[in-house]
PLY file of the C-alpha trace (Angstrom):
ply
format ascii 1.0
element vertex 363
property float x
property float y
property float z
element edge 362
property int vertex1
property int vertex2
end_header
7.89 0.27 -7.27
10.09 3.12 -8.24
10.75 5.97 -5.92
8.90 9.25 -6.16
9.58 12.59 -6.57
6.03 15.76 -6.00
7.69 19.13 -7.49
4.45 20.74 -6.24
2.71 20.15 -2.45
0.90 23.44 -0.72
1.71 21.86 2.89
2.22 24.99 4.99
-0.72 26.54 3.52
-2.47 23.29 4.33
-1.36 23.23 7.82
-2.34 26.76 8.64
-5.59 27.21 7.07
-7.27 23.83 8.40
-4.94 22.98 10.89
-3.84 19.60 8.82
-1.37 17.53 10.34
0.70 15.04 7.87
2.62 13.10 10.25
-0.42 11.44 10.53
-2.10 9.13 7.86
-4.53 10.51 5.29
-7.56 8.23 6.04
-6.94 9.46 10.01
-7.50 13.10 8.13
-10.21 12.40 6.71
-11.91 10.80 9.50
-11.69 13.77 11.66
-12.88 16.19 8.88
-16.13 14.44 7.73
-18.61 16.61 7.85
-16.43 19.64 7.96
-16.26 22.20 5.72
-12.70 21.86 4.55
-14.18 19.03 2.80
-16.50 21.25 0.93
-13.58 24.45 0.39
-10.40 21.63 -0.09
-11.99 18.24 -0.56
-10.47 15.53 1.28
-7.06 15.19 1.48
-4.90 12.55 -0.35
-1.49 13.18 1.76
0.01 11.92 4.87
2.98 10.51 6.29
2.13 6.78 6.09
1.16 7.04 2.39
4.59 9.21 1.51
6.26 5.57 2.79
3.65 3.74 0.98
4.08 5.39 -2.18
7.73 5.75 -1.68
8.06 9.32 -1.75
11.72 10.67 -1.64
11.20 14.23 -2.05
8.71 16.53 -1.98
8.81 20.73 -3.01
6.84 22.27 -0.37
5.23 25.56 -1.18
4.95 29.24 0.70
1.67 30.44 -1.05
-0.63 33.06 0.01
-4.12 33.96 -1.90
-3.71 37.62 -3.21
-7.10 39.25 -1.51
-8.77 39.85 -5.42
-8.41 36.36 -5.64
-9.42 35.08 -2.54
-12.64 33.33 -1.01
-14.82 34.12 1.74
-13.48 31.51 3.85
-9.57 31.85 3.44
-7.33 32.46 6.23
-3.91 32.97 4.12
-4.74 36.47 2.22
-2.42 39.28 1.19
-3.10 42.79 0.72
0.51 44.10 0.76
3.63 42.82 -0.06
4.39 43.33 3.66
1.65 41.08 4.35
2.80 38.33 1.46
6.38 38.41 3.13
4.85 37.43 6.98
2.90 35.07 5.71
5.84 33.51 3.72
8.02 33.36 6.19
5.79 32.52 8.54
5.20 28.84 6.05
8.92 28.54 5.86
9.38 28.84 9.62
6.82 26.19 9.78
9.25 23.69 7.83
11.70 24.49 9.90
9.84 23.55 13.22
8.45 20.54 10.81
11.24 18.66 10.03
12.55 19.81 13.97
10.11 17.99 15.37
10.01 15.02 13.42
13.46 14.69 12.51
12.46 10.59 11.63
9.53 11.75 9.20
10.69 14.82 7.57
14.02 16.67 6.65
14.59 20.38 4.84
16.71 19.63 1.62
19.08 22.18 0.91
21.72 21.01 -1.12
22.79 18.04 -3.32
24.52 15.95 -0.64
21.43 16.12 1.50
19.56 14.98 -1.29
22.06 11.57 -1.78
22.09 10.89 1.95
18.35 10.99 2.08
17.92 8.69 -1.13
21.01 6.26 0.33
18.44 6.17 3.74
15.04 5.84 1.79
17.08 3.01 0.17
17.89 1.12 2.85
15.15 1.81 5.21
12.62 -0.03 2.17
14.74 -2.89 1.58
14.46 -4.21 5.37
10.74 -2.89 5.45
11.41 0.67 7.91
10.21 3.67 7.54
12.34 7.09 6.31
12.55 10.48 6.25
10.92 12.54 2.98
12.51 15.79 2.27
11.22 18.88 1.60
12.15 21.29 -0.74
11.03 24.86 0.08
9.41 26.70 -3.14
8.30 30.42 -3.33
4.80 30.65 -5.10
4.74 33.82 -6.41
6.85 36.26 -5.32
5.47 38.99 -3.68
6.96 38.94 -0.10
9.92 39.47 -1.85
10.08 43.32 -0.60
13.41 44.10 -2.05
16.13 41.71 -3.61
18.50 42.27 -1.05
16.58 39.51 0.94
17.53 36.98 -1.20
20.38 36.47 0.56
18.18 35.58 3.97
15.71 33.77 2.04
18.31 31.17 0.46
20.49 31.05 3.99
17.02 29.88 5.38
16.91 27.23 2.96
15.02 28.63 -0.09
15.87 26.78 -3.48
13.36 27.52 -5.96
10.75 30.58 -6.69
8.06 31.36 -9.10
7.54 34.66 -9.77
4.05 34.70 -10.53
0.86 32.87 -9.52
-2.04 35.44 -10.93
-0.05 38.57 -11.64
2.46 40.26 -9.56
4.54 43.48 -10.15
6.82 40.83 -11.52
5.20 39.32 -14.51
1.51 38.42 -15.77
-0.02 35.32 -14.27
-2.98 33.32 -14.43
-5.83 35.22 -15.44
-3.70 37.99 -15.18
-1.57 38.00 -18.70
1.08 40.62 -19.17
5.23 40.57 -19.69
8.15 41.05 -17.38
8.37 44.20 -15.59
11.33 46.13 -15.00
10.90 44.84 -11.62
10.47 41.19 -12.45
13.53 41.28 -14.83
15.78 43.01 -11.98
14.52 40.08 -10.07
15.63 37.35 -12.18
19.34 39.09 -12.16
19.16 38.85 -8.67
17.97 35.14 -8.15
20.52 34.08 -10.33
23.83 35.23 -8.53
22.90 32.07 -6.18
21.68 30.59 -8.26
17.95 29.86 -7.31
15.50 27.69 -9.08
12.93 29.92 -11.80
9.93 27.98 -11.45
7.40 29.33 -14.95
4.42 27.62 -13.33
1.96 30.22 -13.42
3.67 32.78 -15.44
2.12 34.05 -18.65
3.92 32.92 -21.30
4.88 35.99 -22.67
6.44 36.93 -19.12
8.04 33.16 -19.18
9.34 32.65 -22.81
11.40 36.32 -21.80
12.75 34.63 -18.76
13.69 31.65 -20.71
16.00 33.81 -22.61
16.77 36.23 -19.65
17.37 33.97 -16.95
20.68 32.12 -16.94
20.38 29.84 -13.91
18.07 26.85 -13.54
14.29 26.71 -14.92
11.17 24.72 -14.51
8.01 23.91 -14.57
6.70 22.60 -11.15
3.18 22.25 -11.76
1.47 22.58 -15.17
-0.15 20.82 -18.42
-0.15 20.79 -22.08
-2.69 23.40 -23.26
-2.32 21.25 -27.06
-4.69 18.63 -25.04
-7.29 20.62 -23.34
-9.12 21.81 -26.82
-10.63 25.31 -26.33
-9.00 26.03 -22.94
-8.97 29.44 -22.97
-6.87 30.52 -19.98
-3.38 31.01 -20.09
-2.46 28.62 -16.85
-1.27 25.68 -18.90
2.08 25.34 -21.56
1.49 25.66 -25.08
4.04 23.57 -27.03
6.68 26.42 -27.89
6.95 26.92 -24.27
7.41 23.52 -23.87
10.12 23.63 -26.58
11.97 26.20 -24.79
12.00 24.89 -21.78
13.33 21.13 -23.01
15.95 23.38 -24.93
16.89 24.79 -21.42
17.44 21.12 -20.05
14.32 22.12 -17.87
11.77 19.54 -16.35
8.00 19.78 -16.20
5.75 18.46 -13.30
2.37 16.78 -14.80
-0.39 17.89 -13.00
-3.09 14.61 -12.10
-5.99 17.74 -11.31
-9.07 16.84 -13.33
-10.33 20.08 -14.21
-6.05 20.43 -15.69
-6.77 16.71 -17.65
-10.29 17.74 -19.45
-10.93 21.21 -19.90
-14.93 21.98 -18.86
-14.10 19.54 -15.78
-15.68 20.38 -12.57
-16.57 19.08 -9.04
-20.39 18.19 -8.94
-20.81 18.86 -12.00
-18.89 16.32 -13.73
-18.31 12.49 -12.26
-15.07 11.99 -11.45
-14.62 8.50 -13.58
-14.98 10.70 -16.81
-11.26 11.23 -16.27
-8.75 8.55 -15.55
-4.76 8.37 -15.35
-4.79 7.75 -18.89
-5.06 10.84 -19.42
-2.10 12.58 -17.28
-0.07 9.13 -19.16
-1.56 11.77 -22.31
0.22 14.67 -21.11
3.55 12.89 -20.23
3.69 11.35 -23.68
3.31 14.54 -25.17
6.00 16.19 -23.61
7.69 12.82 -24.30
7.70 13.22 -27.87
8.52 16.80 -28.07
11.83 16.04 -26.12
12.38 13.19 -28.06
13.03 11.31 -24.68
12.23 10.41 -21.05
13.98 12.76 -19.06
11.86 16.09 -18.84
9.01 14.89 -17.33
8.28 14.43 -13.99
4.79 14.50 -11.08
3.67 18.08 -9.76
1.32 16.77 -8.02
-0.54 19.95 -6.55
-2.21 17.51 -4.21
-4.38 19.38 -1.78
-4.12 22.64 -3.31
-7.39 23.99 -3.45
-8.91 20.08 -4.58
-8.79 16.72 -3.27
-9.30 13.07 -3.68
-13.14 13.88 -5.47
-11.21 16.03 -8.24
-8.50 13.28 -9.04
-8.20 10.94 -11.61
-11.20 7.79 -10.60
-8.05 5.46 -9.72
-6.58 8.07 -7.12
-7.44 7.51 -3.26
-4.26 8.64 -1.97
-0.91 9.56 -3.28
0.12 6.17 -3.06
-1.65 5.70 -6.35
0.78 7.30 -8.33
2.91 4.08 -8.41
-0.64 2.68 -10.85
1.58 4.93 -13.57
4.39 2.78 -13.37
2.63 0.06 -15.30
0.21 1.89 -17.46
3.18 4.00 -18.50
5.38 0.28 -19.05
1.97 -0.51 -20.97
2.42 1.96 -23.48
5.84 0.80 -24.32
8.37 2.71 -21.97
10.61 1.33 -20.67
11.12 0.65 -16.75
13.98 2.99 -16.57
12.53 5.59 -18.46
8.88 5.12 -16.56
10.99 5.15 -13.50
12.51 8.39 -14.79
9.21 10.01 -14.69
7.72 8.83 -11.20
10.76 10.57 -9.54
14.27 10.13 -11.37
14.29 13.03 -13.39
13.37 15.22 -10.77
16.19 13.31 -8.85
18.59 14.02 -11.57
17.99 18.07 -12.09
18.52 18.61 -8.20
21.85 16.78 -8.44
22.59 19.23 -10.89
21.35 22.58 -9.98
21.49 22.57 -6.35
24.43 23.45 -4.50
27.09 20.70 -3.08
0 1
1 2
2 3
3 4
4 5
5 6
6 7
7 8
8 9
9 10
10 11
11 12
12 13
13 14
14 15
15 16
16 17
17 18
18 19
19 20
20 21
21 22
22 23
23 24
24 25
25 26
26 27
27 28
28 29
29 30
30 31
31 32
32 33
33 34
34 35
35 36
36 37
37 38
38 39
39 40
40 41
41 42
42 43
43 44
44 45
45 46
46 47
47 48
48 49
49 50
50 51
51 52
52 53
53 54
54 55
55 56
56 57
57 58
58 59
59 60
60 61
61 62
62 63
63 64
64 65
65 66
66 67
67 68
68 69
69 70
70 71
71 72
72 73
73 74
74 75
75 76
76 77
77 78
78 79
79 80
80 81
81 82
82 83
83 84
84 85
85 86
86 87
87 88
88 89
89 90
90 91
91 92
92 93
93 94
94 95
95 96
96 97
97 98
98 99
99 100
100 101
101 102
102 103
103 104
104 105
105 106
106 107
107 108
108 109
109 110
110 111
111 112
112 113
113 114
114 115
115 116
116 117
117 118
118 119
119 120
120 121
121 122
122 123
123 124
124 125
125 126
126 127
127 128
128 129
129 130
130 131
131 132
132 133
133 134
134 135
135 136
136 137
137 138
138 139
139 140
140 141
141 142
142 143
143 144
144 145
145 146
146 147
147 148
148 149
149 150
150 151
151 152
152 153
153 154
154 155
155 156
156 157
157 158
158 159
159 160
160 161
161 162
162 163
163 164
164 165
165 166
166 167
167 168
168 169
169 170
170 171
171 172
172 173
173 174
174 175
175 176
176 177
177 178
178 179
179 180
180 181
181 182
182 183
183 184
184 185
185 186
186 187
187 188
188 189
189 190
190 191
191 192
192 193
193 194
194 195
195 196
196 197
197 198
198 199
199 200
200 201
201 202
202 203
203 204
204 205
205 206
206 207
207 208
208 209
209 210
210 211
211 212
212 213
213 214
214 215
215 216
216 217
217 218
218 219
219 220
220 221
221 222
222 223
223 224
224 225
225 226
226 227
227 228
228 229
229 230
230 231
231 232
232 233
233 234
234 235
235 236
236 237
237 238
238 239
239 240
240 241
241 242
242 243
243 244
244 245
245 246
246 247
247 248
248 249
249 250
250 251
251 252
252 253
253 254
254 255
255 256
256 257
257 258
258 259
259 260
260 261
261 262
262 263
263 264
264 265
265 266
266 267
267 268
268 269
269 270
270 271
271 272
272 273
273 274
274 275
275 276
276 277
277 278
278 279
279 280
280 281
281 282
282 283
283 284
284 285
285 286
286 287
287 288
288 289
289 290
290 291
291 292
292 293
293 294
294 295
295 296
296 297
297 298
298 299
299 300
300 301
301 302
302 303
303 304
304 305
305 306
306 307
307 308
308 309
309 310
310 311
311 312
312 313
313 314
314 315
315 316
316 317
317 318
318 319
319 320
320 321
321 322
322 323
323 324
324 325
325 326
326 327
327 328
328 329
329 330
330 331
331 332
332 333
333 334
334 335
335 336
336 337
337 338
338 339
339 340
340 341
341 342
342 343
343 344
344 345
345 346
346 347
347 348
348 349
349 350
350 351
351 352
352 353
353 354
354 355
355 356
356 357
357 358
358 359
359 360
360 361
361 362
């Protein structure tokens, strides 16, 4: 097993709209929400506590996302109106972490820096050899960006442990998003000269890519992708949610990583719940979308997991040989099956992702 690295988990948002709690198992979750209708709005969940140490997740980028109210269903609790109203409800997810990893000091821990990063790996390292249990860390991550009210607050956002944040999720006065296409603002680019004095993670997920290839060349700190796919395999997609290959080009020539994405309707465009059985799309296919970014890159090393795992889908919109997050490690040897090696398969379950945060977060 190789340890693993999810640059993409909606937890908070998890925890406050169905009351979710993940230092308990995911099979305990599910038991208590049969019947329920977060089944129906989020599916059932594939995350919890016992499966991080099952799977042997190290780290995991936790998300502050709220639904802007154009976008949002019936049934959502987590809706802006106002950028006043983004910013409560953001800090309100990141206070959450805080009280998280608090509480349950031997589950959880907020990563914040590089050497928190190598003391949690040195733990996770000894805790599996002798069969214990560890601590995961989480990473915070911005989701779009409007409760950023002014960019003075960056300053209270990163002192409170924020380390990555992506402008956009549909659009924002920032940038085009999904469904949403437009450029940079004046705004958005004034951000980005803000976030990098610190310098914070620019996550593109989400961003249209006319808004994202400017940031490429605008931004001079740290990018990624967190959570996204390769538009080249989803044949008459016609959104602009996923990366076309000159994105992907510019992001490998910015040393950037991207986080696969093991969502079925993101593996085989036309896919969806009930209407579509699940086996029609296997892990084979996200090993598709890692290979392709593979061979543009020419290597290993830019490809990691975004899961998205209970964000908006569950187990019933996963690959057929998901149950739980746990399943992940199945990549390991359908990846060595296709002729990579165990280092560089390793490399894509979490040591890339390992690698980049050595770099580009602080000491």
């Amino acid at each position: 097993m190789s340890l693993i690295v999810d640059s993409h988990e909606d937890l908070a948002w998890n925890i406050l709209s169905f009351g979710r709690d993940y230092t308990r198992s995911a099979y305990e979750t599910r038991r208590l929400e049969q019947g329920s209708p977060v089944v129906e709005h989020n599916g059932d969940t594939l995350l919890g506590w016992p499966e991080y140490q099952q799977a042997q997740v190290a780290v995991v980028f936790s998300t502050l996302f709220s639904t802007p109210a154009r976008w949002a269903h019936e049934w959502e609790t987590l809706v802006y109106h106002t950028p006043q109203e983004a910013q409560r409800q953001y800090r309100q997810q990141l206070d959450l972490y805080h009280r998280l990893t608090d509480d349950h000091p031997d589950k959880f821990y907020l990563l914040t820096c590089a050497s928190l990063l190598d003391e949690g790996l040195a733990r996770q390292r000894r805790a599996v050899s002798v069969g214990q249990s560890y601590a995961v860390g989480l990473l915070p991550l911005m989701e779009g960006a409007e409760g950023i009210l002014e960019t003075a607050e960056l300053e209270a956002w990163w002192q409170d442990g924020l380390r990555l944040i992506g402008p956009a999720w549909a659009g924002t006065r920032f940038c085009g998003g999904t469904k949403e296409p437009g450029p940079l603002t004046a705004e958005g680019r004034s951000l980005l000269a803000a976030m990098a004095e610190f310098p914070f993670i620019l996550d593109l997920s989400h961003m249209d890519e006319l808004a994202a290839l400017e940031a490429l060349d605008r931004y001079p700190g740290p990018v990624v992708v967190t959570h996204g796919n390769c538009v080249a395999l989803l044949p008459g997609y016609a959104f602009n949610r996923h990366l076309s290959d000159r994105l992907i080009r510019g992001l490998l020539e910015r040393d950037g990583v991207i986080g696969v994405v093991p969502y079925n309707a993101f593996l085989k465009n036309g896919w969806q719940r009930g209407k579509n059985e699940r086996q029609e799309v296997g892990l084979e296919h996200l090993a598709d979308h890692i290979d392709h970014i593979c061979q543009l890159a020419g290597d290993a090393r830019h490809v990691g997991i975004g899961s998205d795992f209970d964000g908006g889908f569950g187990v019933q919109s996963t690959p057929w040989q998901m149950d739980t997050i746990a399943d992940l490690q199945k990549l390991l040897p359908l990846l060595l099956s296709r002729g990579y090696s165990e280092e560089d398969a390793a490399a894509v379950l979490g040591g890339n992702w390992v690698h980049y945060l050595r770099r580009n977060l602080p000491a």
